[in-house]
C-alpha positions as CSV (number, residue, x, y, z in Angstrom):
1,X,6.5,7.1,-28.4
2,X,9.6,4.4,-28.8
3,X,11.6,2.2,-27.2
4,X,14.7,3.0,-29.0
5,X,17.5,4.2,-27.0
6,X,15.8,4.4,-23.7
7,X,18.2,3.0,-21.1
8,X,16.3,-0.3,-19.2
9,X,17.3,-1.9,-16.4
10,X,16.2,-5.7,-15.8
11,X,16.5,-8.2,-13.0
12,X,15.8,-12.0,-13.2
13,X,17.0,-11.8,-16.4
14,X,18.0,-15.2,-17.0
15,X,15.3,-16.9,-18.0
16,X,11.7,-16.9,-18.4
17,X,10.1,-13.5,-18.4
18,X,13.1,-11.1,-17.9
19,X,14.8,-13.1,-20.6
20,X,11.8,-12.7,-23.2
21,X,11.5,-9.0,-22.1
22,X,15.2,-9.0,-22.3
23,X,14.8,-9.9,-26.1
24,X,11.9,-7.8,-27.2
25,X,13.5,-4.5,-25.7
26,X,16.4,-4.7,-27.4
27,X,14.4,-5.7,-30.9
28,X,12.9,-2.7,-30.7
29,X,16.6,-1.3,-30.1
30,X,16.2,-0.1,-26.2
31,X,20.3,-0.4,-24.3
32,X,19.6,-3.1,-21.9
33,X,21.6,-3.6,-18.6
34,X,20.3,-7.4,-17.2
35,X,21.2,-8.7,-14.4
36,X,20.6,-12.1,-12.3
37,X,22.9,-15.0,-10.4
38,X,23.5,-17.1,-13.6
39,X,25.8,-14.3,-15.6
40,X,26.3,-17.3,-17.9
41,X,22.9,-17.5,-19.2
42,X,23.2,-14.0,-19.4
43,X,25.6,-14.1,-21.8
44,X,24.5,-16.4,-24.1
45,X,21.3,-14.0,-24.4
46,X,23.8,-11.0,-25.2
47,X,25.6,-13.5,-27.7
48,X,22.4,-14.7,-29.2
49,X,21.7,-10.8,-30.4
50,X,24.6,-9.6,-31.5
51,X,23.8,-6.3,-32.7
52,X,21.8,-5.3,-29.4
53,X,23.0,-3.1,-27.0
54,X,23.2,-5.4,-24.3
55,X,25.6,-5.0,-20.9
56,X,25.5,-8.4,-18.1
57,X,26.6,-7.9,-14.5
58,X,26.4,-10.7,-11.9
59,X,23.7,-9.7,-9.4
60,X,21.4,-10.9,-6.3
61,X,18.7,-8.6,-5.5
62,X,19.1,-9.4,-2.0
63,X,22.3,-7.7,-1.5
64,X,22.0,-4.0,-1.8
65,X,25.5,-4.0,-2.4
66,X,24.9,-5.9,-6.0
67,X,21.9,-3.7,-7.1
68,X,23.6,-0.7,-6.3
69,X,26.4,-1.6,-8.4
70,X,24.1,-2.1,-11.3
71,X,22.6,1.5,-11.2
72,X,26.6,2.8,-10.7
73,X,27.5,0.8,-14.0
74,X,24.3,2.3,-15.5
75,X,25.4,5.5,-14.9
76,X,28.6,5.2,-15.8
77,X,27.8,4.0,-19.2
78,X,24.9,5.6,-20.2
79,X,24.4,9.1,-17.7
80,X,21.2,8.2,-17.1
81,X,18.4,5.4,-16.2
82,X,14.8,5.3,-17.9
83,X,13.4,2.3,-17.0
84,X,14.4,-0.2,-13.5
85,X,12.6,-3.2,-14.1
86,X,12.6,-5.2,-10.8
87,X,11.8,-8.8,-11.8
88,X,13.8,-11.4,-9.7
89,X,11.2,-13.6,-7.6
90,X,10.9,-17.5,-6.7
91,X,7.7,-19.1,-5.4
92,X,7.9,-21.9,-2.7
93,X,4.4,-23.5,-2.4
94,X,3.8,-24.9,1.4
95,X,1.1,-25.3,3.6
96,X,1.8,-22.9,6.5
97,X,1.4,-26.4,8.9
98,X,4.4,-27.1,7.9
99,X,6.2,-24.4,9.4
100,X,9.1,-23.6,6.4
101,X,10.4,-20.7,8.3
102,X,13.9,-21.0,6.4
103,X,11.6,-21.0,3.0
104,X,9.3,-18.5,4.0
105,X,12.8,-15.6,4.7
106,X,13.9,-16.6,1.1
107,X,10.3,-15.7,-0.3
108,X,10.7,-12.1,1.5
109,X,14.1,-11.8,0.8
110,X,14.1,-12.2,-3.0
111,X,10.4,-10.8,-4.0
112,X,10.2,-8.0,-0.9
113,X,13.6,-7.1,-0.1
114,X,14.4,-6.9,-3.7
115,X,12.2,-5.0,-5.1
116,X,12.9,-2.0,-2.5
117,X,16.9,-2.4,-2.8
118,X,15.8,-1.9,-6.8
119,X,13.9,0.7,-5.7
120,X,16.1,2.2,-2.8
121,X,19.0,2.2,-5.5
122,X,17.6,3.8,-8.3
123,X,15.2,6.4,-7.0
124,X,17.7,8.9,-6.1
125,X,18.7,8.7,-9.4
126,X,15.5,9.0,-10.8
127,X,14.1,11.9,-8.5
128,X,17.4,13.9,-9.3
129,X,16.4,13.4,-12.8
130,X,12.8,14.3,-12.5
131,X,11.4,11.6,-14.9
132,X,12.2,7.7,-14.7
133,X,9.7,4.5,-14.7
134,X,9.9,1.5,-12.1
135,X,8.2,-1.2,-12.5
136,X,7.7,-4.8,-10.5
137,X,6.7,-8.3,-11.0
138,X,3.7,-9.0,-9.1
139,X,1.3,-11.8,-9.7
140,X,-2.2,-12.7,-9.8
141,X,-1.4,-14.5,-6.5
142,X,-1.0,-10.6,-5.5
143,X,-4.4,-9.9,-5.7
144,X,-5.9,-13.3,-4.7
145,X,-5.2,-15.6,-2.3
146,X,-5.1,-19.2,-2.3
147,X,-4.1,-22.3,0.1
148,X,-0.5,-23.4,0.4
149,X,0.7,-20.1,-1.3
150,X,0.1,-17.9,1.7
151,X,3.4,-16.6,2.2
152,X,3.8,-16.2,-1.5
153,X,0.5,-14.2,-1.8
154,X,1.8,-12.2,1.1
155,X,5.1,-11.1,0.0
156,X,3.1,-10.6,-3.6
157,X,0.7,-8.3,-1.8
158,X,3.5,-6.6,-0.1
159,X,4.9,-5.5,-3.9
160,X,1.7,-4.2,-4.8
161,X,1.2,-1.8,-1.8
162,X,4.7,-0.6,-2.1
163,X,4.5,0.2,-6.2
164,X,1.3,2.1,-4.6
165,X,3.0,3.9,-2.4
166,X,5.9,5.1,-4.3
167,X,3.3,6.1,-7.1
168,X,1.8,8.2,-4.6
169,X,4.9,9.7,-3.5
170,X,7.2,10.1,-6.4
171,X,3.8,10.9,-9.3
172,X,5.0,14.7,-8.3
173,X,8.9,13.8,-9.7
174,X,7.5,12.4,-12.8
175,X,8.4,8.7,-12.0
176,X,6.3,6.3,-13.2
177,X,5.4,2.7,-11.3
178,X,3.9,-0.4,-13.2
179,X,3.4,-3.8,-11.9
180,X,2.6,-6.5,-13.9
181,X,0.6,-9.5,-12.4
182,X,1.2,-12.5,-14.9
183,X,-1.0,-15.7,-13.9
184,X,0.6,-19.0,-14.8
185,X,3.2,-18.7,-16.9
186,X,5.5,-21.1,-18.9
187,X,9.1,-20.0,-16.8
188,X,11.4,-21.5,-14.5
189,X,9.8,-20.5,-11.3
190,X,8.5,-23.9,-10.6
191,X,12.4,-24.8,-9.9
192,X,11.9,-22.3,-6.3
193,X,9.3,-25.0,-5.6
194,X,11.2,-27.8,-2.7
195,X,8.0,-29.4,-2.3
196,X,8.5,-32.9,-5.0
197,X,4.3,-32.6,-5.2
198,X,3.7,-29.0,-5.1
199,X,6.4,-28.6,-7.5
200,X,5.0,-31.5,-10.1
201,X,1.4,-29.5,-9.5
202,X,3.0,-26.3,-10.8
203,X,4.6,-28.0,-14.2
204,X,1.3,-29.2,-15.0
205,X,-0.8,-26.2,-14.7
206,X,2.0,-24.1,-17.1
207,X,2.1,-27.3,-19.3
208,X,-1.4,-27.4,-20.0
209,X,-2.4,-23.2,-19.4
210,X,0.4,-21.1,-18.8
211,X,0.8,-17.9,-20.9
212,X,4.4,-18.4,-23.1
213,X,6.9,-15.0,-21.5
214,X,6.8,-13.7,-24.3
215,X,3.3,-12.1,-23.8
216,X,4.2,-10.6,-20.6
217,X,7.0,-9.0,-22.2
218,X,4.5,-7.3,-24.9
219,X,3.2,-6.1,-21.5
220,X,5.7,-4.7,-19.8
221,X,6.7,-2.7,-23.4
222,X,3.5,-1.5,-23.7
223,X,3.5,-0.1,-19.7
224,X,7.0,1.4,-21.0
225,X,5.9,3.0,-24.3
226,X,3.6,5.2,-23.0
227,X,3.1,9.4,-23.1
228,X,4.6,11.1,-20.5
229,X,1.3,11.9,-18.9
230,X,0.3,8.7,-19.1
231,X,1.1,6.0,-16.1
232,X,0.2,2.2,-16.6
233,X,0.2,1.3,-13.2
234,X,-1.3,-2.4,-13.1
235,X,-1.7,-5.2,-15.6
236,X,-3.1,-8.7,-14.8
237,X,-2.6,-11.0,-17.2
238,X,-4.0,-14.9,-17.1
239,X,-4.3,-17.5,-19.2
240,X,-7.9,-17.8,-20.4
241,X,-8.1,-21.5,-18.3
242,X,-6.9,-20.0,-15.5
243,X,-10.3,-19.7,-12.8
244,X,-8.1,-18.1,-10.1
């Protein structure tokens, strides 16, 4: 198996772990279509390797208008779509006391609601084809719970049972599903954090545990560089002083 030439899309792709996926993908010469708000940061990735085959659009998973306009550009470019990688997600740690209803939307509408517009945008593409590979960032905290992350673990948990379901359902179309449940990891997520303590609590635990991206990224190539009989379906990956 090889990466080369298999068309990938990835969201989040800013920073942190879409960015180091981002950069191993197209090392191993995959055509990359990222996408995220910051289409600045995006750029300076695509300028950084200039020999990769790397397309930026301007994108916010939670407008099914902007991910759809992804797979269209896909399409149009390349004819087809191997991989969707559906990797935008922020993380707002609160007690549920304190009642961050406003927060607690934004946690669903990023890591739930954008997953399935990634999903709901590429699958007809993917079942006409008969073969593609979809795969979500989950987390550990999508597997176990823990105080003031309750929402989080929730919408987490929600990403799980949907990658299972469209496994179930689409296995007979030959579409793959990964998730890939990273523990803490050195990234930018801790910026989703409003909370001044919670948000102070997170910086320390990647400074002194957290996993660099760039081995979730070895992950998410291996998931993708698989037979065609074979489907990865979940990874958890922690840091070895992570108890949780």
């Amino acid at each position: 198996m090889t990466l080369k030439d298999k068309i990938v899309i990835i969201t989040g792709a800013s920073s942190g772990i879409g960015k180091a996926t981002t950069e191993l993908l197209a090392k191993q010469g995959a055509k990359l279509v990222i996408a995220a708000r910051r289409k600045e940061r995006l750029d300076e990735i695509k300028d950084s390797m200039p020999e990769a085959c790397i397309s930026t659009i301007r994108a916010d998973v939670t407008n099914f208008e902007d991910v759809q306009a992804i797979i269209d550009y896909t399409l149009d470019k390349f004819g087809h779509i191997d991989v969707m990688y559906n990797n935008a997600g922020i993380m707002p740690v609160n007690s549920l006391i304190k009642g961050q209803r406003q927060e607690w939307q934004k946690i669903l509408d990023v890591n739930v609601m954008g997953v399935l517009n990634g999903i709901a945008a590429v699958l007809p593409v993917m079942v006409k084809q008969k073969h593609g590979h979809i795969i979500a960032t989950d987390s550990v905290a999508g597997h176990v719970v823990v105080p003031n992350l309750a929402v989080y673990n929730g919408s987490k948990f929600a990403v799980r049972a949907i990658m299972e379901g469209l496994r179930q359902e689409q296995r007979v179309n030959g579409i793959k599903t990964s998730i890939v449940s990273p523990g803490a990891v050195h990234t930018e997520l801790f910026n989703s954090i409003n909370d001044p303590k919670n948000r102070e609590a997170e910086i320390e635990t990647e400074k002194s545990i957290g996993l660099d991206p760039k081995q979730i990224a070895k992950a998410v190539a291996y998931a993708i560089d698989t037979p065609d009989d074979t489907d990865v379906n979940e990874i958890i990956i922690r840091p070895m002083g992570q108890a949780v």
